[in-house]
Each structure stands twice: as C-alpha cells, then as structure tokens.
N, C-alpha and C positions, 0 to 999 in steps of 0.2 A: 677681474677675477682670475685668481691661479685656476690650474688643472686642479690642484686639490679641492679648494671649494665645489668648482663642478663635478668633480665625482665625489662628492662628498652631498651634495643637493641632489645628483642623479639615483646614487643608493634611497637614500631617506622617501625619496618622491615612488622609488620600486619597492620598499620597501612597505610604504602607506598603498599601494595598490596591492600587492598581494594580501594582505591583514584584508584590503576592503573585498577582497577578492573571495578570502576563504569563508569570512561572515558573510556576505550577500549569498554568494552562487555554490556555496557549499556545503552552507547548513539546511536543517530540516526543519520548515517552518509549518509546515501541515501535511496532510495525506491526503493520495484522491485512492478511492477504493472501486474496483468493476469488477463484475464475475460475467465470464463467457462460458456456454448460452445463458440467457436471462433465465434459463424455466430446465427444467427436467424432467426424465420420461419416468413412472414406475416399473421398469422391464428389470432389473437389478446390475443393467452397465452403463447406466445414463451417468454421465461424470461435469460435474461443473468448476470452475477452478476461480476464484475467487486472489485477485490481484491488488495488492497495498505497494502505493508508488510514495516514496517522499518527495514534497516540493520545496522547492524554494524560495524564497519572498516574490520574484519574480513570476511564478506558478511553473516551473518547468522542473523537471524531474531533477533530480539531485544525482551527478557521478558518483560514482564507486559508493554508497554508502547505502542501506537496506533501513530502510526503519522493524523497530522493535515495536512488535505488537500481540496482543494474545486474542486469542480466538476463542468466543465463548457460542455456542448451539445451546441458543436459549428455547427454542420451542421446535417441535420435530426432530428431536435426537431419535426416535426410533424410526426413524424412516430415511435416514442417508448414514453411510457409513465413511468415519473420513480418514482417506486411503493416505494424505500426506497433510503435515502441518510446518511449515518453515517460516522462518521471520516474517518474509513478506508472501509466501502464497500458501492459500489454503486447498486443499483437494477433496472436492468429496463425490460420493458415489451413492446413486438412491437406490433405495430395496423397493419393495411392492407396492408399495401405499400413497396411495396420493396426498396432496395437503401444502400444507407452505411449511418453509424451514427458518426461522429465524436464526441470526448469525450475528453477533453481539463484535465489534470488532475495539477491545481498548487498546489505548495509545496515551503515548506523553505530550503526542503534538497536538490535540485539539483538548476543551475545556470537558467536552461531553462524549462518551462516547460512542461510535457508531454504529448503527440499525440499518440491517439489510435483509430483505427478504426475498427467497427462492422460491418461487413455488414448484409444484410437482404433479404434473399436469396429464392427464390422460391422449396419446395421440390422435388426432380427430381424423384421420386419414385411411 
C-alpha cells in the first residue's frame, strides 16, 4: 500500500467516526424532566424550578444543545406564579393556596407528552 491509500483509508475510517459520533452522542433522543424541591410551601416565596435535560441514545445528557419544549400549567395556575420560562427550565413561585399544580411539559422527543405534578403543601413544623 502507498502512503496515499493509507491516508486516504485513515480520513474515510475518521471520517465514519465522527458522522457516528454526531448521530449517537449528539443527538436528542428523549428527555428526562426533575424539579427541585418535590413540594412547595403556600408562604408566597416557596420557588420550585422544574429541569428538562436532553438525552442521548446512550441516556446521558447531550453537549451543548438545550432541548425545545413548551410548558403548559394545566391545573393550579392560580396558585404559583411563574417567575421564568426558557427552553429547558421552568420557574415558578407559589402564592397562598395549597393544592397540586400540574405542569403539562410538550416535546418533539417523546410520542406523548409529559405530566408532572407539584404539590403545595402546608409546613408541618
């Protein structure tokens, strides 16, 4: 084999790793969603913040890239008020009232979309 061949075999085979590289570990194959704390107080500055991660086939989070998702408060919009909305994180802040909040989260990455619920809990302390 010349040098040409081998670097001509060596690009091609670098080439097929990065293409497999950007599709496996770069793309966004689903979402995992958390919000920190689980519960919130009715005092009017209990704040809950509600995290949308993209994965990767692998299931690990995906570099540089934010999944696109819209945030729907399907039941108890009058009892948190929500202080910030971005791509992927939601803010919100409860007023007086206790109750559960639901939080409708659509996406392009899964078939259905997803149901989360806050509740808003009286402190027992």
């Amino acid at each position: 084999m010349s040098r040409f061949e081998i670097k001509l075999i060596t690009s091609v085979i670098l080439f097929i790793l990065a293409v497999l590289t950007t599709k496996l570990v770069m793309t966004i194959e689903t979402i995992s969603v958390n919000s920190n704390p689980a519960s919130l107080y009715p005092d009017g500055t209990s704040t809950v913040t509600v995290n949308v991660v993209g994965l990767n086939r692998f299931g690990f989070a995906v570099p540089f890239k934010k999944p696109e998702v819209k945030y729907i408060v399907s039941e108890g919009k009058e009892k948190v008020t929500v202080v910030a909305s971005r791509s992927s994180q939601l803010i919100l802040k409860a007023r007086f009232e206790t109750g559960i909040v639901v939080i409708i989260i659509k996406n392009k990455y899964t078939v259905l979309p997803i149901k989360i619920e806050i509740p808003i809990v009286t402190p027992l302390a």
